[in-house]
C-alpha atoms as a printed R data frame, in Angstrom:
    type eleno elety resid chain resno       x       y       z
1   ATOM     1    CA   UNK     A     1   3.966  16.990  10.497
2   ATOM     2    CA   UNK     A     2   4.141  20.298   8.911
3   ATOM     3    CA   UNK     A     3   6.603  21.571   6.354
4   ATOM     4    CA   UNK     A     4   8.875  24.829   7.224
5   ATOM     5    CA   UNK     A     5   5.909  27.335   5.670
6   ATOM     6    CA   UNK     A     6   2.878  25.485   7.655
7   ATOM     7    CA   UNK     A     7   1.720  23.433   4.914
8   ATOM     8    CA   UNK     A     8   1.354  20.157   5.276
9   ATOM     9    CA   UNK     A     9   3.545  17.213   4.273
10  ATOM    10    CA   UNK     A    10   3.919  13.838   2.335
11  ATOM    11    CA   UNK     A    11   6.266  11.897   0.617
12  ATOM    12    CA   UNK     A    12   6.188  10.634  -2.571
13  ATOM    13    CA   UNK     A    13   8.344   7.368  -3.720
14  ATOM    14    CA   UNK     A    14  10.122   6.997  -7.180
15  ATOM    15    CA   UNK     A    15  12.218   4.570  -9.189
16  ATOM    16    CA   UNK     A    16  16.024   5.987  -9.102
17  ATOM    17    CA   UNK     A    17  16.719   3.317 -12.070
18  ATOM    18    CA   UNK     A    18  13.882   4.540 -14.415
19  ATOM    19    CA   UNK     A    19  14.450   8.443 -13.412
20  ATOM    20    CA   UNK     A    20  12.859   9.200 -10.359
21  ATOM    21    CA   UNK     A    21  14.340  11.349  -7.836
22  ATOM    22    CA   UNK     A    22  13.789   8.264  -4.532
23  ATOM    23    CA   UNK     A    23  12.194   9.521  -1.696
24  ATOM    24    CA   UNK     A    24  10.628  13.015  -2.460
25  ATOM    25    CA   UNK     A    25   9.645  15.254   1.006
26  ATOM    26    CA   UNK     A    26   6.748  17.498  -0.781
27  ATOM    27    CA   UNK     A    27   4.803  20.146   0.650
28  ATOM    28    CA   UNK     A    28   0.683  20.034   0.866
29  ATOM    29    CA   UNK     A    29  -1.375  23.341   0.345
30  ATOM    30    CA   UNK     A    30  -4.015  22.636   2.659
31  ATOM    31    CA   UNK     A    31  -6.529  24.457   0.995
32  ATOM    32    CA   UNK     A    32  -5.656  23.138  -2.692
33  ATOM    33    CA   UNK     A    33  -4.431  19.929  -2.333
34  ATOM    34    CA   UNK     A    34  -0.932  21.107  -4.556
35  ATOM    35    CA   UNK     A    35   2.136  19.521  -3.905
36  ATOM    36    CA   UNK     A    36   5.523  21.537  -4.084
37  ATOM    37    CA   UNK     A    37   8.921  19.707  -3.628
38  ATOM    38    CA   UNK     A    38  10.978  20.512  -0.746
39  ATOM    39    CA   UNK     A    39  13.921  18.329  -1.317
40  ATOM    40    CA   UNK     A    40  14.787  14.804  -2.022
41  ATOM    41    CA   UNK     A    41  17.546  11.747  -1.730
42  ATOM    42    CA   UNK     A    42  18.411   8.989  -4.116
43  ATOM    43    CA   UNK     A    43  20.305   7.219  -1.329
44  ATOM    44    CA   UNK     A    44  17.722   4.480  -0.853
45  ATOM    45    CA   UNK     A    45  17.398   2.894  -4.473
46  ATOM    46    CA   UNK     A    46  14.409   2.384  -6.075
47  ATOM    47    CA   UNK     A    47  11.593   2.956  -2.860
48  ATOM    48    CA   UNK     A    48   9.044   1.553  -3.764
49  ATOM    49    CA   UNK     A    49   6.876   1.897  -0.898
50  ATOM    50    CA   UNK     A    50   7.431   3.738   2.308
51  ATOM    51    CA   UNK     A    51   5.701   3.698   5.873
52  ATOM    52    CA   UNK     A    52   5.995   6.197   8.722
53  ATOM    53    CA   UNK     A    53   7.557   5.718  12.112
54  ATOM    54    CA   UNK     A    54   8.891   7.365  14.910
55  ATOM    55    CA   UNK     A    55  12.413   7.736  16.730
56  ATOM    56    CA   UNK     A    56  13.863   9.213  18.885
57  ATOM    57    CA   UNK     A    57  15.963  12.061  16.443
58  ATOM    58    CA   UNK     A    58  14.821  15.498  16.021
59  ATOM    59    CA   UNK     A    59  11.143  15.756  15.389
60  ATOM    60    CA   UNK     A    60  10.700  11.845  16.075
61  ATOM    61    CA   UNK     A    61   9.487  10.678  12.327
62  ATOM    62    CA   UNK     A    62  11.132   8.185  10.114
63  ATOM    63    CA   UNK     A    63  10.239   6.934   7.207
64  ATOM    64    CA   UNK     A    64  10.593   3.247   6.040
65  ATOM    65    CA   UNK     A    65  11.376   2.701   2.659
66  ATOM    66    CA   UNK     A    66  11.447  -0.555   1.030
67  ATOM    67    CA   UNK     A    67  14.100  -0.838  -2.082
68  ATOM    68    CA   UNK     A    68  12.905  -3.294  -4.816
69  ATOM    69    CA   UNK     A    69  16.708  -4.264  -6.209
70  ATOM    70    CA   UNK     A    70  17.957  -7.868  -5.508
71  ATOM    71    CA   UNK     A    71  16.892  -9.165  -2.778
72  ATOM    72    CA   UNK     A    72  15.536  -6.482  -1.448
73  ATOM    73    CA   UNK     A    73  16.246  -4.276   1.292
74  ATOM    74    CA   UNK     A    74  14.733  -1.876   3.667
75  ATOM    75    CA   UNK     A    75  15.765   1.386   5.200
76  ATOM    76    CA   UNK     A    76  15.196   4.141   7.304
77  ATOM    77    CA   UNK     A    77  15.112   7.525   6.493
78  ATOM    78    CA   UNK     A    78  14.881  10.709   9.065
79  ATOM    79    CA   UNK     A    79  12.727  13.729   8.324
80  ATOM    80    CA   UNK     A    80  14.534  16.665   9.654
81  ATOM    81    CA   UNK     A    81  14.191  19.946   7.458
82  ATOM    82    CA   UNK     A    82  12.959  19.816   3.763
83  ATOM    83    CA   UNK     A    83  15.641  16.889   2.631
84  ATOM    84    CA   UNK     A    84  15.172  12.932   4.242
85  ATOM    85    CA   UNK     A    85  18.630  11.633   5.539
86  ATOM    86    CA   UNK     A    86  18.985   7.738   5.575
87  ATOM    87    CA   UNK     A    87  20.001   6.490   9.035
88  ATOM    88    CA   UNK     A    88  21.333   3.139  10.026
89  ATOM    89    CA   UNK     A    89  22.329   0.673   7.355
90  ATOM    90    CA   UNK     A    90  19.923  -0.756   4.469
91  ATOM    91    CA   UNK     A    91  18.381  -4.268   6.021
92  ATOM    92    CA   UNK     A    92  17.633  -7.365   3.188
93  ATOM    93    CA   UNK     A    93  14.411  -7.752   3.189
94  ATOM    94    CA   UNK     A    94  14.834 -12.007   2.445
95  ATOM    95    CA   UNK     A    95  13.591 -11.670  -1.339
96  ATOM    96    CA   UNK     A    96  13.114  -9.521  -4.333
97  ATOM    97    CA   UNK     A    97  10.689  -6.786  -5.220
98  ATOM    98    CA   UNK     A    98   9.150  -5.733  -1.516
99  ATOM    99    CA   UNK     A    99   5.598  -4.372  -1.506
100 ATOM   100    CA   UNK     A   100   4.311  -2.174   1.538
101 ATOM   101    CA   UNK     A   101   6.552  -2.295   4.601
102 ATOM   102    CA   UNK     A   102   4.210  -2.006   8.291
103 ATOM   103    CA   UNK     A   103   4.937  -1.290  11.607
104 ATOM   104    CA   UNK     A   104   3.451  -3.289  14.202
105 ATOM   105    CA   UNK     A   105   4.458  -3.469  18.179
106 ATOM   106    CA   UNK     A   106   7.887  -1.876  17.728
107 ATOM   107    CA   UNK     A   107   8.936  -3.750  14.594
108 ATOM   108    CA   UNK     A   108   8.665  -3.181  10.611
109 ATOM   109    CA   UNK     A   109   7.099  -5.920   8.388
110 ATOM   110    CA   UNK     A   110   8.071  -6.493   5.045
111 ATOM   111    CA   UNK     A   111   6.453  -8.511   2.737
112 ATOM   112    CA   UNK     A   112   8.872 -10.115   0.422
113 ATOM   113    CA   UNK     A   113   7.451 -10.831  -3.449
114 ATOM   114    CA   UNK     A   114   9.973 -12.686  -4.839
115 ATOM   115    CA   UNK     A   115  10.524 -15.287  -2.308
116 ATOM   116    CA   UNK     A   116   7.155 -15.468  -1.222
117 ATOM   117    CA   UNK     A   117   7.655 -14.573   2.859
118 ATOM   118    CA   UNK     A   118   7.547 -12.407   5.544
119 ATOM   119    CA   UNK     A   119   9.850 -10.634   7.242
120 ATOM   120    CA   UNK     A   120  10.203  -9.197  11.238
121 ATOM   121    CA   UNK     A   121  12.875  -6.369  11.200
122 ATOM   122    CA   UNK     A   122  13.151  -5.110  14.948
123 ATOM   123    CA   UNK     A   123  13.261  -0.904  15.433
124 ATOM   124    CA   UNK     A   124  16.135   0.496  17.404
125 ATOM   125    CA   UNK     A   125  14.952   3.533  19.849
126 ATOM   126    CA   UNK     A   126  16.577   6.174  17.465
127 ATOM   127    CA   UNK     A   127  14.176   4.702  14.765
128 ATOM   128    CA   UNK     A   128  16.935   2.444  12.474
129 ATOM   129    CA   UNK     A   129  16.479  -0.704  12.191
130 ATOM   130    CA   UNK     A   130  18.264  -3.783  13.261
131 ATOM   131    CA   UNK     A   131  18.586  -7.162  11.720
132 ATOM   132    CA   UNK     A   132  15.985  -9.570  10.709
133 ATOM   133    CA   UNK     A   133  14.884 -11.282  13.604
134 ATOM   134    CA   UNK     A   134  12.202 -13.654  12.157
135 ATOM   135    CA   UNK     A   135  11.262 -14.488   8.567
136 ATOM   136    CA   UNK     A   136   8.021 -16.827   8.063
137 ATOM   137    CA   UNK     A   137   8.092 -18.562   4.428
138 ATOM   138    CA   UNK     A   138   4.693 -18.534   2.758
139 ATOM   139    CA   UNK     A   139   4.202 -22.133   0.527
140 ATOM   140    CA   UNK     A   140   1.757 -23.049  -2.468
141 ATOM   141    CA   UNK     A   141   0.786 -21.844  -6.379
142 ATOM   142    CA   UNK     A   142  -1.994 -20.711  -7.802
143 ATOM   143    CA   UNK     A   143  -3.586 -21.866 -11.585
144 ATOM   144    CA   UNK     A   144  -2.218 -18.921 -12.968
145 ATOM   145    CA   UNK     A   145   1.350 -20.814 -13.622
146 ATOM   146    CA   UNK     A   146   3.327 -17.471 -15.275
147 ATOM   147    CA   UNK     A   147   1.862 -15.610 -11.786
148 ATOM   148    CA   UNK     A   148   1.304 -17.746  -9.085
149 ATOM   149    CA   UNK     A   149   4.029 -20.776 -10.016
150 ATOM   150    CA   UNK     A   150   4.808 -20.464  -6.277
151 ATOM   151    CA   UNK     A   151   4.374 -17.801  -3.260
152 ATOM   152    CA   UNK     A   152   4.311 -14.099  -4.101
153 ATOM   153    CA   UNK     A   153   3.601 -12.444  -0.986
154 ATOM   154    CA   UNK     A   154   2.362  -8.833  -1.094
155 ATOM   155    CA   UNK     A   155   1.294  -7.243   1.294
156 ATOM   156    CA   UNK     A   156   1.480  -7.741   5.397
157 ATOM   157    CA   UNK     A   157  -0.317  -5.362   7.710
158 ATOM   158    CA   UNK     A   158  -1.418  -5.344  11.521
159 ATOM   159    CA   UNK     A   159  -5.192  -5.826  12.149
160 ATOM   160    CA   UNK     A   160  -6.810  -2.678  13.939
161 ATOM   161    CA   UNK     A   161  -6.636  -4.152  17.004
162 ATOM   162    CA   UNK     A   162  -3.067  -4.798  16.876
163 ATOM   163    CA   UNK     A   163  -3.114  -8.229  18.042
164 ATOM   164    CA   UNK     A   164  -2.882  -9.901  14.953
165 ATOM   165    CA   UNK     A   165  -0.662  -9.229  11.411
166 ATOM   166    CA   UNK     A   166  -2.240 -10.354   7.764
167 ATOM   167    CA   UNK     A   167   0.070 -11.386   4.883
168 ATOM   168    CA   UNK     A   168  -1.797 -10.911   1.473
169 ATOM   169    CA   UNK     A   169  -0.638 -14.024  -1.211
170 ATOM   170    CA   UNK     A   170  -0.727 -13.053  -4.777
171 ATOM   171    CA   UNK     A   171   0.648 -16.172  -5.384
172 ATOM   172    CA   UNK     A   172  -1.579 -18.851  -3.909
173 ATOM   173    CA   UNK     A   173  -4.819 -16.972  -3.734
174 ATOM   174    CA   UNK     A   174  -4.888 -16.047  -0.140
175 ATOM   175    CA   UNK     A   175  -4.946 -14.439   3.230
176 ATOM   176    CA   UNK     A   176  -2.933 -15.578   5.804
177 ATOM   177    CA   UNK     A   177  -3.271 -14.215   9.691
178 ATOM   178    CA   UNK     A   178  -0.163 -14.490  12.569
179 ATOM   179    CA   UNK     A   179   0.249 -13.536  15.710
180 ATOM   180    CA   UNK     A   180   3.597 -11.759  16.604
181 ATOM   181    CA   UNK     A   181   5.266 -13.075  19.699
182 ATOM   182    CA   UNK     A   182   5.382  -9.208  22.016
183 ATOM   183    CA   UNK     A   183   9.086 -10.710  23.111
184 ATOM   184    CA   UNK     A   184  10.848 -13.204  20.362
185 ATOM   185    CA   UNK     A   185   9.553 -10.592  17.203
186 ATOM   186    CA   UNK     A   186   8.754 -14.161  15.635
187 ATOM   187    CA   UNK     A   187   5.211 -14.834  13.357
188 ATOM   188    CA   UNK     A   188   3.139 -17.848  14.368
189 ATOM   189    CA   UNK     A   189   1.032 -18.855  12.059
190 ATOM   190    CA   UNK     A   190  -2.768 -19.340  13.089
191 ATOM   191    CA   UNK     A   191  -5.231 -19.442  10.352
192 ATOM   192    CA   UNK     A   192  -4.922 -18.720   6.263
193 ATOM   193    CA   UNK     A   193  -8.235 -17.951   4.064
194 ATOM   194    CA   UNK     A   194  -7.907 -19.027   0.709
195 ATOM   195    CA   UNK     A   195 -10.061 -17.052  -2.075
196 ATOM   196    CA   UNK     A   196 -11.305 -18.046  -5.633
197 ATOM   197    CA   UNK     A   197  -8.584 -19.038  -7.686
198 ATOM   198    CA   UNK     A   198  -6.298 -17.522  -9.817
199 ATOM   199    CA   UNK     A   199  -7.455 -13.755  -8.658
200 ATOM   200    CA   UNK     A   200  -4.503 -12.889  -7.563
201 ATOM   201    CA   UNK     A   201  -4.829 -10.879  -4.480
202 ATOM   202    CA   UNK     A   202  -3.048  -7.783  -3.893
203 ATOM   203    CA   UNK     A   203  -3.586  -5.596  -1.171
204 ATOM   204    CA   UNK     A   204  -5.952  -5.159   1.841
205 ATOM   205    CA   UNK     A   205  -7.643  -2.864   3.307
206 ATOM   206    CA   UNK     A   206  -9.544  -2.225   6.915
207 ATOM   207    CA   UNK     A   207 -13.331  -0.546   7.377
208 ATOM   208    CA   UNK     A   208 -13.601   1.739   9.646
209 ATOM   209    CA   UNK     A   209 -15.744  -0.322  12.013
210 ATOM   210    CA   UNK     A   210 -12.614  -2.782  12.054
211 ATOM   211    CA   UNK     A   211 -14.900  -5.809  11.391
212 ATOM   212    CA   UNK     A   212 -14.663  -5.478   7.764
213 ATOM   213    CA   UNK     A   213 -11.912  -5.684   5.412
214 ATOM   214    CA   UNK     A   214 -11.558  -5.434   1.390
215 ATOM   215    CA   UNK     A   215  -9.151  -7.927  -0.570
216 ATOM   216    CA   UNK     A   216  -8.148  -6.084  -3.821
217 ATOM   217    CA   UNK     A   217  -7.396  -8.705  -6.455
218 ATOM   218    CA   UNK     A   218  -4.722  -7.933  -9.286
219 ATOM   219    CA   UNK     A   219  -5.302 -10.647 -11.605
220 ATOM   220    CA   UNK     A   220  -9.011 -10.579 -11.473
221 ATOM   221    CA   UNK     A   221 -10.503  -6.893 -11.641
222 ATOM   222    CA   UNK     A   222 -12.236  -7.436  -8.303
223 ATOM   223    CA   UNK     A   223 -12.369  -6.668  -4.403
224 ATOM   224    CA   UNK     A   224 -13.110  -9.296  -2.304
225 ATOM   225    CA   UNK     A   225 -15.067  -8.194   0.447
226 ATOM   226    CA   UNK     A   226 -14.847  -9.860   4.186
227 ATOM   227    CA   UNK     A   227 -15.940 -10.234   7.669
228 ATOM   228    CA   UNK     A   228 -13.033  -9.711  10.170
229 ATOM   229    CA   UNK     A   229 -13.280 -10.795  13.540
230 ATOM   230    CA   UNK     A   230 -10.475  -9.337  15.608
231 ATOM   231    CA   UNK     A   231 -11.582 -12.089  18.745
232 ATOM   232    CA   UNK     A   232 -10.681 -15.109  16.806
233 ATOM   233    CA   UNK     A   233  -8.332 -14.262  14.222
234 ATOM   234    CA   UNK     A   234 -10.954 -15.397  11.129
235 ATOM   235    CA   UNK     A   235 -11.089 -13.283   7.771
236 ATOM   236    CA   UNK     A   236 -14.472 -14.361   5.572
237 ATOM   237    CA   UNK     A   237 -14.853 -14.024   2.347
238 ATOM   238    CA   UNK     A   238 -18.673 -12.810   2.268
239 ATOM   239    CA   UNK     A   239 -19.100 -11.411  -1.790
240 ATOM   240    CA   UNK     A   240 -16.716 -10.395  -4.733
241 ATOM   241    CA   UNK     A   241 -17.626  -7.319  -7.129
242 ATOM   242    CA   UNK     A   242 -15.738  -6.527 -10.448
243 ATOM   243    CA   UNK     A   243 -14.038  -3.129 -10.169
244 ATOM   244    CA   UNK     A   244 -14.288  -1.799 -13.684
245 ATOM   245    CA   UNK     A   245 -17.241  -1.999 -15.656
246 ATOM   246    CA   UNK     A   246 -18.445  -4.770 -18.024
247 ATOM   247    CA   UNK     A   247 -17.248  -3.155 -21.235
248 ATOM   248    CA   UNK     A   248 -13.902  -3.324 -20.139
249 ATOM   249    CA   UNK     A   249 -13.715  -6.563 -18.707
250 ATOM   250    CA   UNK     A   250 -15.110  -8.463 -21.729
251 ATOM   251    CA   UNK     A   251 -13.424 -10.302 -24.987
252 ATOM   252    CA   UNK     A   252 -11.032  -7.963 -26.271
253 ATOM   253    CA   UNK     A   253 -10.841  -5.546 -23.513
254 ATOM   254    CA   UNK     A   254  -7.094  -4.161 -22.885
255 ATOM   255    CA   UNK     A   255  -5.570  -6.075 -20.190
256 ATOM   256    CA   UNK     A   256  -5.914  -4.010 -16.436
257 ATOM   257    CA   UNK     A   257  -4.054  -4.600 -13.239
258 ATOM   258    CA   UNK     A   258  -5.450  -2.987 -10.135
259 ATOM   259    CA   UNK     A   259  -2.682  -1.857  -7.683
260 ATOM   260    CA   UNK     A   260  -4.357  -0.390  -4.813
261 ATOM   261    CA   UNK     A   261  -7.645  -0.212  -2.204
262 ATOM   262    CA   UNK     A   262  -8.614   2.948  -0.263
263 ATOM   263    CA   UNK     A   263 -11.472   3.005   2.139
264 ATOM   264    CA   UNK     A   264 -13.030   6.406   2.510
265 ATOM   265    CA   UNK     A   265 -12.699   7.806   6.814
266 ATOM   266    CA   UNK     A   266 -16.578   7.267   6.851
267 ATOM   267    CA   UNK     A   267 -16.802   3.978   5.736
268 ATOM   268    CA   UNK     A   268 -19.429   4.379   2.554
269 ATOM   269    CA   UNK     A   269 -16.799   4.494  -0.350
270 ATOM   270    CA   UNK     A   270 -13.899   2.589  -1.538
271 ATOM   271    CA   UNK     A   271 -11.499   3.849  -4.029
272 ATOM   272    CA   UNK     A   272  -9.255   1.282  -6.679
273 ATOM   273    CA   UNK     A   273  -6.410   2.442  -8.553
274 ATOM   274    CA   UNK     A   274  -6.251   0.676 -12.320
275 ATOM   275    CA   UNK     A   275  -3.101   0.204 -13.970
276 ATOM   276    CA   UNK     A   276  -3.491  -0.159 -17.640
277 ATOM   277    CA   UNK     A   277  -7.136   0.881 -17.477
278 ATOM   278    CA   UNK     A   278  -5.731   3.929 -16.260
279 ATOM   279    CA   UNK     A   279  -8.579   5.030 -13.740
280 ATOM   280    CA   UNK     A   280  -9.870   5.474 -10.587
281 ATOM   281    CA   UNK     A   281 -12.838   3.349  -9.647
282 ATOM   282    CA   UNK     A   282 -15.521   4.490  -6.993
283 ATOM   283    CA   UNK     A   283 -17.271   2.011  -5.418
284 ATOM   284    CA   UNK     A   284 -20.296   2.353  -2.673
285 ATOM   285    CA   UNK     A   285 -20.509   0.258   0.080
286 ATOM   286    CA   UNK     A   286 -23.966  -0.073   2.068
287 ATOM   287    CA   UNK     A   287 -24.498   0.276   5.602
288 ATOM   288    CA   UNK     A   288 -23.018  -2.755   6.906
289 ATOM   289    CA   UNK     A   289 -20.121  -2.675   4.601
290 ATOM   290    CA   UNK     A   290 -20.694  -6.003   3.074
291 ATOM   291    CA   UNK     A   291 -21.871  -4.795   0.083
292 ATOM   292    CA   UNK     A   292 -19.762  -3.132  -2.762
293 ATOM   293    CA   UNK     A   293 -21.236  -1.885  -6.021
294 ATOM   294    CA   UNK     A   294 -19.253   0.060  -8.786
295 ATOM   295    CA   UNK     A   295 -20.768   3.328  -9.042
296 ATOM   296    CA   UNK     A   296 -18.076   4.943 -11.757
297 ATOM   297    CA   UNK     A   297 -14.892   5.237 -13.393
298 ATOM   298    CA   UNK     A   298 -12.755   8.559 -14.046
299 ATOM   299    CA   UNK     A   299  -9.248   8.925 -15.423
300 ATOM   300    CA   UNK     A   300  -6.088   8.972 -12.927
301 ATOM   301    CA   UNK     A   301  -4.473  11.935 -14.724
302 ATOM   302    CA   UNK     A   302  -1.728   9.389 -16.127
303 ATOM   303    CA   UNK     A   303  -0.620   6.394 -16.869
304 ATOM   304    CA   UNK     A   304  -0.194   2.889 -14.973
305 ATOM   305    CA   UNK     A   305  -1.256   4.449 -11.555
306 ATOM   306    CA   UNK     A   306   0.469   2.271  -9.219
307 ATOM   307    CA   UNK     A   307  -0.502   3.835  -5.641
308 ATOM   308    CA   UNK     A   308  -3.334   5.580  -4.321
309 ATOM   309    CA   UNK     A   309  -3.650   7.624  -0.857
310 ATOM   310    CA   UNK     A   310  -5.977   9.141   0.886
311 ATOM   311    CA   UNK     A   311  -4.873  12.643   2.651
312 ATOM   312    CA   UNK     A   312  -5.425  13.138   6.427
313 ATOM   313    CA   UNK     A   313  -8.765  15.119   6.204
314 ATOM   314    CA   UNK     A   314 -10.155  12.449   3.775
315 ATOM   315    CA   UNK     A   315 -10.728  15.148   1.290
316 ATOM   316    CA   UNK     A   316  -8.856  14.585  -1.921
317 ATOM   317    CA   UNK     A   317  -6.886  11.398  -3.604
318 ATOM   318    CA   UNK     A   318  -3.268  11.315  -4.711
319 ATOM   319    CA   UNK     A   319  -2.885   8.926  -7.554
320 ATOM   320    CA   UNK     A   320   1.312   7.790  -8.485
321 ATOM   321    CA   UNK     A   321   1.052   7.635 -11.607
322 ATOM   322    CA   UNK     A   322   4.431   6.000 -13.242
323 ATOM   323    CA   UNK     A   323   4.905   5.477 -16.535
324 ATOM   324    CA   UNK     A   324   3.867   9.048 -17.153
325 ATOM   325    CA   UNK     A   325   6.053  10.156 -14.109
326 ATOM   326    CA   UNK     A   326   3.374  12.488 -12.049
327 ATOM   327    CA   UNK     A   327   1.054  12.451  -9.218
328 ATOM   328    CA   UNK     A   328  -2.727  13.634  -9.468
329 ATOM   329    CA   UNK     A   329  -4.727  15.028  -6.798
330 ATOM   330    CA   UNK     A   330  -8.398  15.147  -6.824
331 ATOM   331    CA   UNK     A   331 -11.217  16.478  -4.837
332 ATOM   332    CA   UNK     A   332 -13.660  14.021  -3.943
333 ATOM   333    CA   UNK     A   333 -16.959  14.235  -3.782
334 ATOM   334    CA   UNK     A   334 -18.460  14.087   0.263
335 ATOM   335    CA   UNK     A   335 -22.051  12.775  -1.173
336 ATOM   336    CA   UNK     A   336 -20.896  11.078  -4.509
337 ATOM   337    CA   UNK     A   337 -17.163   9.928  -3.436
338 ATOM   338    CA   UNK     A   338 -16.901  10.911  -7.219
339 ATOM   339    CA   UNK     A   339 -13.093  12.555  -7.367
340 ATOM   340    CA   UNK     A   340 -12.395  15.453 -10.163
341 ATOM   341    CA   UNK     A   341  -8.972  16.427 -10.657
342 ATOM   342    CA   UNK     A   342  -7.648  19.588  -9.276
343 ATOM   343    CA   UNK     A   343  -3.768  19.226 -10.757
344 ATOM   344    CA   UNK     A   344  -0.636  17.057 -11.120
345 ATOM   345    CA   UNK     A   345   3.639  17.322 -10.097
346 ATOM   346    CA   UNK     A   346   5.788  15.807 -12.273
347 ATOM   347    CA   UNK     A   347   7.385  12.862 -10.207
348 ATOM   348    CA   UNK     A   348   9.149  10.823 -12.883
349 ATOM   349    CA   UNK     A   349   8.935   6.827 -12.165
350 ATOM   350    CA   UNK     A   350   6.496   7.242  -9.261
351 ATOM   351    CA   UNK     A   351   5.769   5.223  -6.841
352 ATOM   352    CA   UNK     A   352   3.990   5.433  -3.958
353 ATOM   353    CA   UNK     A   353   2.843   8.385  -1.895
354 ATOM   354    CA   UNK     A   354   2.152   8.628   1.931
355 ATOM   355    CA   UNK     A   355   1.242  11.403   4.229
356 ATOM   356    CA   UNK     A   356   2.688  12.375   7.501
């Protein structure tokens, strides 16, 4: 998608009740990365994350944007001209505090934090969404009782094949894989891996070769790395490595809470947003992709970066950065996968921010 002067275009999420403006349409100078605003709505309440679709409206995208308010809802939002227009009616979401909506086989996910479970929302042709048609309730703790005293769910994405869907547990240390019925909408559970205690994990992402994945953990400053085979359904764990380095890890170092995994397009770099910390951490992966080592750490031009994206041509990273209310963009390194920032909008309470 293209904004009305050729640029480029994303969307940048923001907390209406600390500030932020809700879902921001923002235009992308495709030679340096800025962002400009184009227009915005606060009629979706606090979006925290958002996810792209398509209907059947003018220009055929919609955005999905999950609101974290009690319980939780999610909505859709058309992306004609420079301002987003909600369509349909807001959907609960079955429990507080929803992390990254997906779409998978005509359907959005939601994961659902506070009540620890999944939810199957069905999409209507014009792109709005109907009511919940399925919603699969995760179960178990973790040791970590003022985190994981039950289910926290995360996180729930489709596999790159598209024949399975992975729900990421904060709360009870694990990974848990479904397959969605093509007809009923409905999750059926088929196998769960369960990682080292009390790490906490976060978010997911996919290699590339689609027969790795990375498990980033919050509580723990570490990525899980895992073999994925898309045949069977089974996610191994293979190796963990720390994401920030040893001196601020140790006795005494200010607590950090990692909030999001990027793979780089070519498969030899991951990147880790630290909250707290306040970085960006580059880490190599070898030539299999089962092997992750830190390389370096540089600043995400803010505080508490809670999202990090990836734009289409895999050339710079957008960092959310919310407590100081802007997002950073940075050029990254093709040999190094070092970023260095090129600038920063003011985007008070962001969020999240996703490219079309």
């Amino acid at each position: 998608m293209v904004s009305s002067n050729g640029a480029g275009r994303a969307f940048i999420g923001s907390f209406t009740s600390a500030g932020g403006r809700g879902v921001t349409a923002v235009a992308v100078d495709q030679d340096t990365g800025a962002l400009t605003v184009l227009g915005a709505t606060d009629a979706v309440p606090d979006p925290s994350y958002l996810a792209l679709g398509r209907g059947s409206g003018p220009g055929g995208a919609v955005l999905y944007a999950v609101s974290e308010t009690e319980p939780g809802a999610a909505a859709a939002v058309v992306l004609t001209h420079d301002v987003p227009r909600p369509i349909g009616a807001p959907r609960p979401g079955g429990g507080g505090s929803p992390p990254p909506p997906a779409r998978a086989g005509g359907r959005l996910l939601t994961a659902n934090y506070g009540s620890g479970s999944v939810t199957v929302l069905p999409v209507r042709e014009d792109g709005s969404l109907g009511a919940a048609g399925s919603v699969l309730r995760h179960e178990g703790s973790g040791p970590d009782t003022g985190r994981q005293e039950g289910p926290h769910a995360h996180q729930v994405l489709p596999d790159p094949s598209g024949n399975w869907v992975l729900s990421v547990d904060l709360g009870t240390d694990s990974v848990r894989i479904c397959a969605l019925g093509p007809d009923t909408g409905e999750l059926h559970p088929h196998g769960e891996t369960v990682l080292r205690p009390g790490t906490g994990p976060r978010h997911l992402a996919f290699h590339p070769d689609g027969a790795h994945a990375y498990v980033l953990n919050e509580l723990e400053p570490t990525v899980t790395v895992c073999r994925w085979d898309a045949v069977a359904g089974v996610l191994e764990t293979v190796g963990e490595t720390s994401v920030l380095p040893a001196e601020a890890t140790g006795e005494g170092a200010a607590a950090s809470y990692a909030s999001e995994v990027v793979v780089s397009h070519d498969g030899r770099f991951l990147w880790v947003a630290n909250r707290g910390h306040d970085s960006i951490s580059v880490l190599g992966l070898d030539a299999t992709g089962e092997k992750a080592s830190l390389v370096t750490t540089v600043s995400c031009g803010g505080h508490w970066p809670r999202d990090l994206a990836l734009d289409p041509a895999g050339r710079r990273l957008y960092a959310a950065n919310e407590r100081s209310g802007n997002v950073a963009w940075f050029a990254v390194d093709p040999e190094t996968g070092i970023p260095a920032q090129e600038g920063s909008l003011e985007a008070p309470a962001a969020s999240c921010v996703i490219f079309a």
